[in-house]
C-alpha positions in Angstrom: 43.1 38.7 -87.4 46.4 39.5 -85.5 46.6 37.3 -81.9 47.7 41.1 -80.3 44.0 42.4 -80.9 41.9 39.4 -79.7 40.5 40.1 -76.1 40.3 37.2 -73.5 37.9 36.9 -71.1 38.2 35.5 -67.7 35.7 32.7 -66.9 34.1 33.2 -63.9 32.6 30.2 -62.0 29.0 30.3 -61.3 28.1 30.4 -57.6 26.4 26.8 -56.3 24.0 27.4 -53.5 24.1 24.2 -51.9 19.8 23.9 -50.4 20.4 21.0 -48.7 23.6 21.7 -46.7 21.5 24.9 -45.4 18.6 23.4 -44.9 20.7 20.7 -42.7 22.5 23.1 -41.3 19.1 25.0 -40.1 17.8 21.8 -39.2 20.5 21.5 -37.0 20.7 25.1 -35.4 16.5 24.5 -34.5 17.4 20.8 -32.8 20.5 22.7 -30.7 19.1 25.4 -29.8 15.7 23.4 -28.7 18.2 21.4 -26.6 19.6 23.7 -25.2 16.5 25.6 -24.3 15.4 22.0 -23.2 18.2 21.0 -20.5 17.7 24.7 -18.9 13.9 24.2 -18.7 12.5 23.2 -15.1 11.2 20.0 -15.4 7.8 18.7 -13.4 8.8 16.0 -10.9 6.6 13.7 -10.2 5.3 11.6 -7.4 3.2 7.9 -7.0 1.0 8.3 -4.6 1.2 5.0 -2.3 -1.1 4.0 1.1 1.5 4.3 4.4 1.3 5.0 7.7 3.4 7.6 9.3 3.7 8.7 12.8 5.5 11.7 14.6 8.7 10.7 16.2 8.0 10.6 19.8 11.6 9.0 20.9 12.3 9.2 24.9 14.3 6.7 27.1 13.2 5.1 29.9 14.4 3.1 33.3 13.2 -0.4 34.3 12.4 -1.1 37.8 11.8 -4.5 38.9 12.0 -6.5 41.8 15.8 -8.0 42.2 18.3 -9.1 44.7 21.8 -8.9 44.2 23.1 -12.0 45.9 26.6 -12.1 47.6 29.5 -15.3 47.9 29.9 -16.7 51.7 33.3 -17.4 50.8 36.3 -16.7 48.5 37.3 -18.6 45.7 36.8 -19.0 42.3 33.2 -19.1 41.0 31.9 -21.7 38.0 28.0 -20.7 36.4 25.9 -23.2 35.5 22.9 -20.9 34.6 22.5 -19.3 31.6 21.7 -14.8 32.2 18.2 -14.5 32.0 16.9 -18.2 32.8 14.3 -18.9 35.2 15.8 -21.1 38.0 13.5 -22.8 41.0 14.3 -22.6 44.6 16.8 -24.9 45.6 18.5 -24.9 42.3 22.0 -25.3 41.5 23.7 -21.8 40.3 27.3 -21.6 40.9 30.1 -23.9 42.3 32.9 -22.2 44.7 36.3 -23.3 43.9 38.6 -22.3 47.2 41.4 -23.7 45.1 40.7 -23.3 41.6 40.6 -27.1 40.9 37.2 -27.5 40.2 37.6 -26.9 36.3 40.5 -29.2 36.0 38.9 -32.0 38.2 35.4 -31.6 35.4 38.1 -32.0 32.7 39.3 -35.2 34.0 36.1 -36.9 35.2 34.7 -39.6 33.1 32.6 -39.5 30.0 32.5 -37.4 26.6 30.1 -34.5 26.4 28.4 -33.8 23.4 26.3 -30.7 22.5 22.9 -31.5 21.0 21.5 -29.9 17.4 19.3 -27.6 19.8 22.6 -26.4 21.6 24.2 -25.6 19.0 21.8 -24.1 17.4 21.4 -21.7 20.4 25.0 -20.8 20.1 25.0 -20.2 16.3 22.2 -17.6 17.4 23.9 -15.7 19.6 26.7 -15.2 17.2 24.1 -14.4 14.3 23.1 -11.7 16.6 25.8 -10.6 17.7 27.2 -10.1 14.0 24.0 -8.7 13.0 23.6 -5.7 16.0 27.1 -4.7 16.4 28.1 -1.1 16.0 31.8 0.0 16.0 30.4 2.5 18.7 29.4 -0.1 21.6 32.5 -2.0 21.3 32.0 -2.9 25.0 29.1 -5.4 23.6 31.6 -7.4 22.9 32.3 -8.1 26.2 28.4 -8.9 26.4 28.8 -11.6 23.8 31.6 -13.2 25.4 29.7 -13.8 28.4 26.9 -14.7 26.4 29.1 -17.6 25.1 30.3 -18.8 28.2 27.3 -18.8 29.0 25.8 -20.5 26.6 28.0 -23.3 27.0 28.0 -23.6 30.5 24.3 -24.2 30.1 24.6 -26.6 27.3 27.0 -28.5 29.5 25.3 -28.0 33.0 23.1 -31.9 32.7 26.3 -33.5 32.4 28.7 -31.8 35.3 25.7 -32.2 37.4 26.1 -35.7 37.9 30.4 -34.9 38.5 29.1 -32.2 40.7 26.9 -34.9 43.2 30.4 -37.1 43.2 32.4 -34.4 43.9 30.5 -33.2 46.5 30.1 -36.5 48.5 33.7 -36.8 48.4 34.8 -33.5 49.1 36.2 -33.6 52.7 38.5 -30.7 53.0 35.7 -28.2 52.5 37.3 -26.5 49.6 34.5 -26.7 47.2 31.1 -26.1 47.5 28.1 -26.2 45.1 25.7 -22.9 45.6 22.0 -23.0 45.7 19.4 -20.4 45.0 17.7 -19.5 48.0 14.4 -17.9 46.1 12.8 -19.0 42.4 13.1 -16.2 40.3 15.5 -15.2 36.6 19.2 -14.9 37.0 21.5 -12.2 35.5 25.3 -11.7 35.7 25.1 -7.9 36.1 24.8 -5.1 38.9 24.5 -1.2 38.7 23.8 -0.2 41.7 20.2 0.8 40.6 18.8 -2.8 42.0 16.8 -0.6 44.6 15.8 2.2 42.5 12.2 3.1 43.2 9.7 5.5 41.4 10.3 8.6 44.0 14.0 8.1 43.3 14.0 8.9 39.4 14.4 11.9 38.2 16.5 14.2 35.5 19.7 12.6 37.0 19.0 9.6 36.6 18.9 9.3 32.9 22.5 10.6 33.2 24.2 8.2 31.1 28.2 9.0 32.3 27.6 8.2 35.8 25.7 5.1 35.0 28.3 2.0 35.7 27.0 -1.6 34.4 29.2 -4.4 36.3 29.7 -7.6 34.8 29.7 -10.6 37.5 30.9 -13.1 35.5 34.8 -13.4 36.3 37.0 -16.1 35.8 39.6 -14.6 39.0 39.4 -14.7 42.3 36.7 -13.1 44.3 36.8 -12.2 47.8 34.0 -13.4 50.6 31.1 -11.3 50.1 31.6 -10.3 46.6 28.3 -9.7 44.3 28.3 -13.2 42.2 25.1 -13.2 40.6 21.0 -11.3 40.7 18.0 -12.8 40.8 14.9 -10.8 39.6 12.2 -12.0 41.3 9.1 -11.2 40.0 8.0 -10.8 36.4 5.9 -7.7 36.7 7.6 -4.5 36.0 7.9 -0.6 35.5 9.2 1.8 33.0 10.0 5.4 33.8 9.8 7.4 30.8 12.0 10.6 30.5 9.6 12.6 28.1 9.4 16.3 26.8 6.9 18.7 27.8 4.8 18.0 24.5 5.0 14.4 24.8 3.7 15.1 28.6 0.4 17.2 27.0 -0.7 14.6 24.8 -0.1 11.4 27.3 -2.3 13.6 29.9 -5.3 12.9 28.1 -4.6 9.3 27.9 -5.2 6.1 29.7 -3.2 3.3 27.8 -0.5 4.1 25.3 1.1 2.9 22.2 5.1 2.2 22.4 7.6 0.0 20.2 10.6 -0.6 22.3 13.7 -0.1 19.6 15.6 -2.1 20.4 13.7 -4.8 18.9 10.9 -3.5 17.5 8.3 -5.4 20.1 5.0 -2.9 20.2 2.6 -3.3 23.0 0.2 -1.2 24.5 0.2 -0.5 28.0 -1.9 1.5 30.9 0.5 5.5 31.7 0.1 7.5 33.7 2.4 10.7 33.8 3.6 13.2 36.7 6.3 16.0 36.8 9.1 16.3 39.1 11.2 19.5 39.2 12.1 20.4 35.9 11.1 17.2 34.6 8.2 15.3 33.2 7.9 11.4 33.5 5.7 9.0 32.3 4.3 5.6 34.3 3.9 2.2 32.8 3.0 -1.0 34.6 3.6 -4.0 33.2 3.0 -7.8 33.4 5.3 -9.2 30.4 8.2 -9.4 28.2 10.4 -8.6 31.2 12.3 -11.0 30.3 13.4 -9.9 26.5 15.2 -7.0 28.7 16.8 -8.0 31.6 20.0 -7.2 30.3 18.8 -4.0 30.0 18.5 -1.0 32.6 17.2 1.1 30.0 15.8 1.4 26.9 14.8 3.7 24.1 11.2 3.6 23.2 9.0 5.3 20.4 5.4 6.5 21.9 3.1 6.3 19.0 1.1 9.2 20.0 0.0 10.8 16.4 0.0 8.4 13.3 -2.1 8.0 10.7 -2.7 5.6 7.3 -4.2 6.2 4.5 -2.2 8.1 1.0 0.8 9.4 1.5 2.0 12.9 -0.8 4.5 15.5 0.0 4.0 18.5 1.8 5.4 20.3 -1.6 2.9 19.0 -4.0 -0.1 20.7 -1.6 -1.7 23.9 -3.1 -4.8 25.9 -2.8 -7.2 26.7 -5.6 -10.6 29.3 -5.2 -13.8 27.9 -7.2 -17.1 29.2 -7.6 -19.7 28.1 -5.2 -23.1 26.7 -7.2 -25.6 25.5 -5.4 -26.4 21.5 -6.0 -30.0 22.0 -7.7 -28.6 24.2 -10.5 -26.7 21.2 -12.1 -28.2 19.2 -15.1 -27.3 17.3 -17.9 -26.6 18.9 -21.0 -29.3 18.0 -23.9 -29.2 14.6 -25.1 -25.3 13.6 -23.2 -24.5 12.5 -19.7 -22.4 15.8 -19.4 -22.9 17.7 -16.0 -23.3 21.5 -16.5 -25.1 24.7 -15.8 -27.7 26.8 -17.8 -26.6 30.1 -18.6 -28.8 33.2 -19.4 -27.2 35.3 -22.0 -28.9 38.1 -24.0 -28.5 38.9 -27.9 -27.7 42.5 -29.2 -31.3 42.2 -29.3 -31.9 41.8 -26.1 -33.9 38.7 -26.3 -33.1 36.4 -23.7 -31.6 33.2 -24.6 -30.0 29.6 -22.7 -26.7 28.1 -23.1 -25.8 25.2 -21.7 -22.1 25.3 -20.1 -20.4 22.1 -19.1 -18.6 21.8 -15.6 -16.2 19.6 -14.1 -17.6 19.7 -10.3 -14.4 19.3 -8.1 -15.8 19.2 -4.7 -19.8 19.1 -3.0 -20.7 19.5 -0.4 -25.0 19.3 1.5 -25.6 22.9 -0.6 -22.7 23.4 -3.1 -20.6 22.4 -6.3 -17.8 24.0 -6.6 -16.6 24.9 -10.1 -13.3 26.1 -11.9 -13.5 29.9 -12.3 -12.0 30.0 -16.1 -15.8 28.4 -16.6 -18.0 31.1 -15.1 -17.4 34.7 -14.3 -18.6 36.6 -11.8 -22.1 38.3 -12.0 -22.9 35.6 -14.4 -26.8 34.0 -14.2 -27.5 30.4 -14.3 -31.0 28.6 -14.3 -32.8 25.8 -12.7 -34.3 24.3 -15.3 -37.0 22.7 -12.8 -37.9 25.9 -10.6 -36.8 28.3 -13.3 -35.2 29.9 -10.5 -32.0 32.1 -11.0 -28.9 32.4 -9.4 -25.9 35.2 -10.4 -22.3 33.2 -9.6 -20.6 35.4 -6.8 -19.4 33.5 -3.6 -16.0 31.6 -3.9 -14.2 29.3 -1.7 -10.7 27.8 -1.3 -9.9 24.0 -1.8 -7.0 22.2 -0.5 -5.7 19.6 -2.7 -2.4 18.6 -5.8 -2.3 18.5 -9.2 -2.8 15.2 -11.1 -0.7 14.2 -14.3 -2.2 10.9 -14.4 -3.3 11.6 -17.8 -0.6 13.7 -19.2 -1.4 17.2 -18.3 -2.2 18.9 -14.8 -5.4 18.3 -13.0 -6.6 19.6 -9.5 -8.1 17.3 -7.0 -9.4 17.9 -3.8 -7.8 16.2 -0.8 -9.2 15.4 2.7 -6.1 15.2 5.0 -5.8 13.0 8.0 -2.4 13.8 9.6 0.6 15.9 8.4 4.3 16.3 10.0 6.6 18.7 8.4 7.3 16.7 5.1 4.2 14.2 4.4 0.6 13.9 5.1 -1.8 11.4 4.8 -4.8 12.0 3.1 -7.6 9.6 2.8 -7.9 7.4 -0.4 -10.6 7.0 -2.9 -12.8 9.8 -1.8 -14.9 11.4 -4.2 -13.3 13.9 -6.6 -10.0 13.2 -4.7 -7.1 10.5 -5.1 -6.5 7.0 -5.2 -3.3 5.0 -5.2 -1.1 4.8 -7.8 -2.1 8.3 -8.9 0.9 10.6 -10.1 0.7 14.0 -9.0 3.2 16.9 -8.9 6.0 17.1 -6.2 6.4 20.7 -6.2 2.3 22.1 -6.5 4.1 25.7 -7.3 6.0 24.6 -11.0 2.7 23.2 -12.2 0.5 25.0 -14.3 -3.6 23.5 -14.8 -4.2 21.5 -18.0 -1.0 22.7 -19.3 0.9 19.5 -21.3 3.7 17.6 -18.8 6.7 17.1 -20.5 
């Protein structure tokens, strides 16, 4: 046979379906997509429940008034402490030397014998520099100033036992009269600083007083030269004193219908309680409170911020998001029983076959809340017009009344669960509800932050 009449065919390939490669690739597609779907999703956030206590904040300032003496130099010169602000000095007691010449400070230097701070002196000192480091803001640099004379201070007093004895020398053989060594007249606590509000009294305070840019604090402390007459030191003499608060009109309400109050004063946290009494002048409304202590933490201090603790509360603390409300069915208490031979709490349903024989099914409940007369059970387990049974009276009730219950939704074991919660006190983000109460929460639960994404029994993920 010739080559010209033999026909060729062209081979075609079979096509290869590659299963697994789809199958992956399907596989794949599913898990993106799922992702995807996933990452868009709202997720539940959740919230442990933990026992605080949270109070309002009822913030106002307040003026101290207290019994003090600004006390003047009889002559010029320059003026060397040897009390430390805010120590309690006796009568007679040495406070400040007057130098008419200024060579007081270079005759101390050159009189006899070392001095030597003790562990407790410097201790003191390291304090006051702890403190300082500790409490200083960028915005009161003028506490600097403060903590300089708090130094000087601070040695002055560390080194006042040994200039005395120089002092008594110099003294007895001072015959030109150009230094003398000034006594304190009256017992009392010394401070290095005037205002001008040393003879403030209650029926002077008002709105303008709380004024803060005409408010000038002095310092006394100087090392230059003061003229005759010159305010050189003050001495508080009693420990008893008053605070004027400045409070609003709702802070006024709630302090009319008290006797003592609550404060923490903020600057460092002391709290006391104290007897108030409150009064309104012009457009303003003050607050009273005597008092017999811890003057002496604020004698630096004309006034002070305070926190009244007017509303506050312990106990569980949840979000003001994760509250909802949820209507059950009211049952009264003597149509619960246990179902046949388990512990499970229910109700006994009539129902009727397409007979119309009447027959009893027992329906369990979850009871979320009872009160003297009721249960109250989720709706999605009765219905409306249906009729239960005592099984003691034989009795019959047809479910119809409904009520509203405050409470969140638990996730404690994986899906969402309402429980009931008795509040105590609520501000505009948290409340406190009380803890372990029956049907309701304890600590540690977890319960949804935002009561509105949660849906009852659905699966948390």
């Amino acid at each position: 046979m010739s080559s010209r009449n033999r026909k060729v065919a062209k081979y075609r390939r079979p096509i290869n379906i590659n299963i697994g490669g789809i199958i992956f690739f399907v596989l794949f597609l599913y898990i993106g997509i799922n992702v995807i779907l996933y990452m868009k999703k709202e997720h539940l956030a959740i919230y442990e429940v933990v026992e605080k206590t949270i109070s309002d904040d009822n913030t106002c300032e307040g003026v101290i008034l207290r019994e003090e003496e600004v006390v003047k130099t009889p002559q010029a010169g320059y003026v060397n402490y040897y009390i430390k602000d805010g120590e309690k000095v006796a009568k007679n007691s040495v406070i400040y030397s007057l130098d008419q010449n200024g060579n007081i400070a270079e005759t101390l230097v050159k009189s006899d014998g070392a001095i030597e701070l003790t562990s407790k002196d410097i201790a003191s000192i390291r304090s006051d520099i702890s403190n300082f480091k500790n409490y200083y803001k960028p915005s009161s640099y003028n506490k600097v100033y403060d903590f300089k004379y708090d130094l000087e201070n601070a040695i002055l007093d560390s080194l006042n036992n040994s200039n005395m004895k120089n002092i008594e020398n110099l003294t007895s053989s001072n015959t030109t009269g150009t230094f003398d060594v000034v006594k304190s007249k009256k017992s009392g606590i010394v401070s290095y600083y005037s205002d001008g509000l040393e003879n403030l009294t209650e029926e002077e305070v008002s709105l303008d007083t709380f004024n803060m840019d005409s408010y000038n604090k002095i310092m006394l402390r100087t090392n230059n030269l003061i003229e005759k007459d010159s305010p050189v030191y003050k001495l508080i003499t009693n420990e008893k004193w008053t605070l004027i608060l400045n409070v609003s009109k709702e802070q006024y309400d709630k302090l009319l219908e008290k006797t003592y109050v609550k404060l923490t004063f903020k600057k460092d946290n002391l709290t006391i309680t104290a007897p108030v009494s409150v009064y309104q002048k012009g457009e303003g409304y003050f607050a009273k409170l005597e008092l017999n202590s811890y003057m002496l933490r604020y004698v630096e201090d004309r006034f002070v911020t305070v926190e009244l603790n007017l509303n506050s509360a312990k106990g569980l603390k949840i979000p003001v998001s994760a509250i909802t409300e949820k209507e059950f069915y009211k049952v009264p208490r003597s149509y619960f029983t246990n179902g046949g031979d388990t512990s499970a709490i229910g109700v006994v349903k009539e129902t009727y076959t397409e007979k119309g024989e009447k027959t009893y099914t027992f329906v369990q409940t979850e009871v979320y809340y009872q009160d003297d007369d009721f249960g109250y059970v989720d709706k999605s387990v009765l219905s409306a017009g249906d009729v239960i049974s005592n099984v003691d009276t034989q009795k019959t009730y047809t479910i119809s009344e409904t009520d509203k219950l405050e409470g969140v939704y638990n996730v404690n074991k994986g899906y969402c669960v309402f429980r009931r919660i008795e509040k105590v006190y609520e501000n505009q983000e948290y409340c406190i509800v009380k803890s372990n109460t029956t049907f309701g929460l304890s600590e540690y639960d977890h319960i949804v932050l935002e009561a509105s994404m949660a849906v009852e029994q659905n699966i948390i993920n």
